[in-house]
Each structure stands twice: as C-alpha cells, then as structure tokens.
N, C-alpha and C positions, 0 to 999 in steps of 0.2 A: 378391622377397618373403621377409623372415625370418621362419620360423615355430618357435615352441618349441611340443614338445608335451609335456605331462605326463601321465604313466605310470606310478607309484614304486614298485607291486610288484602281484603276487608275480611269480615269476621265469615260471611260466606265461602268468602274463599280458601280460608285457611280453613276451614269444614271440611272444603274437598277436596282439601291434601293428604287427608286424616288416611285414604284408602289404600294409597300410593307408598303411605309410610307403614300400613299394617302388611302389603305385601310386601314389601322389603326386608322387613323384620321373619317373616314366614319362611320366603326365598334364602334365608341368610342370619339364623339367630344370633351367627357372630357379629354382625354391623352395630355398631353404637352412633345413634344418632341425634345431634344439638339440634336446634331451632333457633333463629333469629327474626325475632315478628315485634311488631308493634305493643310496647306496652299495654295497651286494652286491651290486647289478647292475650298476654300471658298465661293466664289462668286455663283461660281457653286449652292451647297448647298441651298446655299440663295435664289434661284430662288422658291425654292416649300414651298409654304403658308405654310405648316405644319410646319415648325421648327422655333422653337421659337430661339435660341440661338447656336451660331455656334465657338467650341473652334478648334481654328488651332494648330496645331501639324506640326512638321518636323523630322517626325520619319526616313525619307530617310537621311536627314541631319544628322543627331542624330548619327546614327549608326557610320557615317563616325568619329566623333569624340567623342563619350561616355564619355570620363571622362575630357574632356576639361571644363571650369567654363561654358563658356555661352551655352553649352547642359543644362550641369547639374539646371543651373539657369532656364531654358526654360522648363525641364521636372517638376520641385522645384513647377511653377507657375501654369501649368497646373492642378497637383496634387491640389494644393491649391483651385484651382476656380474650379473643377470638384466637389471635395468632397463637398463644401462649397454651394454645389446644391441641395446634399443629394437626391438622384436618387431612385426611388422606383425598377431599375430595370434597367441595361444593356442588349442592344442588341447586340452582336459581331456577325455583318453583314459579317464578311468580313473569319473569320476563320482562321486566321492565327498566329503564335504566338506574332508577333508585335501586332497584334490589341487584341489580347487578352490578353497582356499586358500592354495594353493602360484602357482596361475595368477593368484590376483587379485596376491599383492605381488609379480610381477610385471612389473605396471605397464602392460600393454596388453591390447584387446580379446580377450574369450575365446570359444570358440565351443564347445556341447556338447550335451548331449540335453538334451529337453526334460523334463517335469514327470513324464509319463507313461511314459519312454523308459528314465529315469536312475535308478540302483541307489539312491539318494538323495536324494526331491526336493527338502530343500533346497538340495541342491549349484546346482541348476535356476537359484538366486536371481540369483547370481552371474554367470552367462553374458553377455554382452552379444547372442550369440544361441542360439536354440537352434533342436534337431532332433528330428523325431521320427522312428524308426528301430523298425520291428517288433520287439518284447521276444521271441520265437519264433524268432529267428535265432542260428546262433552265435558265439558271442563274437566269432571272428574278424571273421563277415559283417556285424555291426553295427558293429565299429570303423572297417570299410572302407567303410560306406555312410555311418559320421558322417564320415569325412577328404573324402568324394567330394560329403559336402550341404555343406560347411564350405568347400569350394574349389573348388566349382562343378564338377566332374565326377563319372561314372557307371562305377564299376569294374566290372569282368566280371567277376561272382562264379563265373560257370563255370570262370575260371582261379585258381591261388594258386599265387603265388610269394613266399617270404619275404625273399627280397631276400640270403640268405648264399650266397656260391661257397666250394663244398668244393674246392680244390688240390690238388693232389698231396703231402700233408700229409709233416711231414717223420717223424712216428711212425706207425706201422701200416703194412700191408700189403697191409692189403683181407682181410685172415682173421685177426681182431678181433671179439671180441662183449660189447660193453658192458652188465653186468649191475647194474640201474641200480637198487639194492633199497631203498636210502635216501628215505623218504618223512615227512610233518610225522604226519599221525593214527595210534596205535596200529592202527586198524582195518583202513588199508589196507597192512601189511605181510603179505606173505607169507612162509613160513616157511622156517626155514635150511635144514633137508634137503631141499626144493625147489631152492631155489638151488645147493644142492652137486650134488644128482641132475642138472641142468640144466650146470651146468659140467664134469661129468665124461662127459656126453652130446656136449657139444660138444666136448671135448677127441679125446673119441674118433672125430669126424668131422673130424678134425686141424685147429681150430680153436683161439683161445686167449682164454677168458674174461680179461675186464678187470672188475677191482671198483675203487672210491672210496670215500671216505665226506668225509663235513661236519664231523662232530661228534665226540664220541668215542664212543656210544653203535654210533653206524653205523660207527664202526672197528671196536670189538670182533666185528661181523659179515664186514667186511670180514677180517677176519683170519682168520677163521675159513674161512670160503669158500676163501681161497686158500693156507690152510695142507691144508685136507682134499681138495683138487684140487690135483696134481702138474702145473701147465704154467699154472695160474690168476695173472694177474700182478695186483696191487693198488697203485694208484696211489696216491701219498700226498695228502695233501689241499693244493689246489691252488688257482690263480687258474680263472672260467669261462672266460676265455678261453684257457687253456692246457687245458683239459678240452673244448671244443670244435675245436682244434685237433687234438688225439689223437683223437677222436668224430672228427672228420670223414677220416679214415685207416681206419676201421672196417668191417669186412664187416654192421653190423647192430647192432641194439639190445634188450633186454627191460628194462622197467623196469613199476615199478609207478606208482600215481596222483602224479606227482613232476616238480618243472618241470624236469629232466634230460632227461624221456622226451620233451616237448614239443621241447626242444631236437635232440633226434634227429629229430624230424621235420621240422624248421626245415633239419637239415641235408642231408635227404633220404637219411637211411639207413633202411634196411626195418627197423621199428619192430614190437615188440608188447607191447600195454600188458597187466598184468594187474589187472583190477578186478576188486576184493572189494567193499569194502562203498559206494563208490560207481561211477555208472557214466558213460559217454562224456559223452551225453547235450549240452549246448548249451557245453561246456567243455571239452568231451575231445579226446582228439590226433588232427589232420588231416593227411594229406600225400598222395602219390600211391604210398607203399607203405607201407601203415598198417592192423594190424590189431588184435582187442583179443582176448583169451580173458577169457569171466568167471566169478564164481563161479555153478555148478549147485546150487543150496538155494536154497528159499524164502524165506528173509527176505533176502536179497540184491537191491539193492542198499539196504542198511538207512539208508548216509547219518548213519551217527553214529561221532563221535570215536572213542570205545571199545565194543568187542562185549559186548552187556549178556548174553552167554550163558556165558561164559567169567573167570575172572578175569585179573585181570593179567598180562602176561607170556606167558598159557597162548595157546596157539594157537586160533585161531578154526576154527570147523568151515567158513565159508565160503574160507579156504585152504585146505582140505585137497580141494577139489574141483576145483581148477585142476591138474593133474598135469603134468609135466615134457612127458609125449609129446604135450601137446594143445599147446603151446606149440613144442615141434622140430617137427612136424606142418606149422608157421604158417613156422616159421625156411625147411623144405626146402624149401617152395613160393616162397617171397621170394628165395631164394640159392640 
C-alpha cells in the first residue's frame, strides 16, 4: 500500500508527525510512505527511515503569487509526479485547506478528521473519509490516533517514538549544549545576558555552548553569544539536516518556543524549553527527557506576538524571570 502523507509546515509540526509515521511503519512494514512538506523542510523530513520519497511544495510562496508562470509551472509538476505515484491513500496530517488541497490534486483518496476534529472545517469537504479524534489531545496524540483510525490500527499512546536513530554522530562529543535562542514571535525571546550568563555557566562546567541562526537578525545574536563567551562555537547557517546531525552528538539542548527545540526532543537529547509568553500546553515539547522552566509573573502565559508592556526591541519583564540557575538547576539533573 503506497501512502502520501501531507504535512507542509511548521518545522514543529512536521516533528510531531514523525510518531504517527514510525507507528505506521511498525503496524504495517509493508506500507510505503511519500511526504509532501514545504521546501524548508525537506531535509527535515528525510531524517526518519520511513519515507521513501519527499515532494517539496512552496505553497507559502505559491500563495503570494498564484497566477504568476513559475507558481503555476511549480504547482503543473508537482500534480504530475504526485499522481504519477498513484497513492493508494492520502493522509492530510495537517487539516488545513492548503493541505488539503495539496491531497486533493493529488489524485487519490484522502483520509482525515472530520468536521468537528479539524483545525479547519472546510478542509472536512474534501476527505473521502473522515475521523474523529478528541480536540483535548496533543497534537502528537491526535496525529497518531488519525494514522491508526485511517489504517486500521491502535497505537500505544503510552509509548512515543519518533522514528530518528542518533549514531554515533561524526561532530560532538557528548559535551555539547545546543543554545537554541532563534524563535518566529518577538514575545517569545528570551534575552541576551541570559544566554550569555547560561553559556558562561556551561562553559565553566567544561561544557561547550553551540549557537546557530536562520536569519541574519538571529546571527547578529548568535554572534554576540559567542563572541562574549570564550569556548562558545557558532555554527553557520546550515542545511536541518546537517544541524540535526551535530544536535544529535550533543550532551543536551535549551531552546526557546522554536521547531529546533522539538527537534531536540525527536532526537532524544535532554531538552529544556523556556516559555515566556506561551506555554507547553497541547503543542509543546515531548520526549522522555524533557522539561520546561516558565515565566513567574502574572500575565504569563499572555500568548501574543509582541508584549504590549514593553516597547520594541525592550526586554519583556516575563524574561527576566526565567534566570540562568533555574535552567542549570534542570541541565544537572538531566546530565
């Protein structure tokens, strides 16, 4: 049975598909299963044995220019090399009307939540069947309970495995701490002299922060981090699969609300997340060494883009109450 599942973002989310597709594969080592995700994730994708064949989509892009030639040329090819697969069965992982319109010109039956289930309900229309899956579960649990209603099995939600084997990686050492500060909302950064306190803390338990960045906004901090910490290494900006590779060599992780941090828990390093202004809650990071420090003030967890207390740029009072030693505190218990 050939199954494509579609999943096209965010990087978090396509993390918490990873469980859904390693029972599947368990349940069923006959299934062959595609992916169709967002370009920027490809790599991602790639990481977990199960998927045979990975089609890139820029449905973000897309949108922005619809009837331009090289959309339409870009959507033209996809349709082509998806149908030309002949899919015994779409999985629309994601619920949305872009992705389920990704599964329909696909060309074969699609299977997903149903009316009351789905982030979306007209995506609902389109299904050839649907599921209903407790909205109170988290994200991970309801992708894994739609892959299990969708193909006839019952996954043990008392276990989770995400399907990635960390190797004997060829960078790191096992005393590596991946400082993962890069995240999308102003709100949920936390601030530089934290990070720096934090890598000079690790440093001094002869440990060696690793910084990244995306962008150049999250360089200019990366740089900073590992210019004002002596032993701090900063990685250039890279493919996820090459940044998963060094992450899975790593004594450990801190990262903030950021599909990074997910990925550290996908790779089963002792993970801590810090939430400011939103929190774990039916989205947040799972593994079997996973823990969270969050902010202490009241309006926390406030759940908006930018902190209406603060202006731009300024530090939010809800970081400043995450402090270095409650986070080493979480690290010396883990490692």
């Amino acid at each position: 049975m050939k199954i494509l599942i579609v999943k096209t973002s965010s990087m978090g989310d396509v993390i918490h598909t990873f469980p859904a597709l390693t029972d599947a594969v368990r349940a069923n080592p006959e299934y062959v299963f595609d992916w169709c995700v967002e370009d920027a994730f490809a790599d991602l994708v790639r990481l977990h044995p199960g998927v045979r064949y990975v089609h890139n989509v820029a449905a973000r892009r897309w949108r922005k220019s619809i009837f331009s030639g090289g959309t339409r040329r870009a959507i033209r090819q996809y349709v082509g090399t998806a149908r030309a697969e002949h899919y015994d069965l779409i999985i629309d992982a994601q619920g949305l009307m872009k992705s389920a319109l990704l599964a329909r010109l696909a060309g074969a039956p699609i299977a997903g939540l149903d009316f009351r289930s789905v982030r979306e309900p007209a995506a609902a229309l389109l299904y050839s069947a649907r599921h209903g899956v407790e909205r109170d579960l988290h994200a991970i649990d309801r992708t894994r309970l739609l892959f299990g209603r969708a193909l006839g099995y019952m996954p043990d939600l008392s276990h989770l495995d995400y399907g990635l084997k960390r190797t004997n990686a060829a960078v790191g050492d096992g005393r590596t701490v991946f400082l993962l500060h890069g995240t999308t909302w102003p709100s949920k950064h936390w601030h530089l002299a934290g990070w720096t306190d934090l890598a000079a803390s690790l440093v001094a338990r002869g440990l060696q922060p690793l910084v990244t960045y995306s962008n150049e906004s999250e360089r200019g901090i990366a740089e900073q981090i590992s210019s004002s910490v002596h032993g701090t290494r900063m990685i250039d900006k890279t493919s996820l699969g090459t940044i998963a590779e060094i992450m899975a060599g790593s004594a450990a992780a801190v990262g903030t609300d950021t599909g990074l941090t997910h990925l550290a828990c996908a790779l089963d390093l002792p993970t801590v997340q810090i939430a400011l202004s939103t929190a774990p809650g039916l989205t947040g990071p799972r593994g079997r060494q996973v823990d969270v420090v969050s902010a202490e003030i009241e309006c926390a967890p406030c759940r908006r883009r930018n902190c209406p207390l603060v202006a731009a740029g300024d530090i939010q009072p809800c970081a400043l109450t995450v402090r270095p030693d409650r986070i080493l505190s979480k690290l010396d218990h883990m490692i």
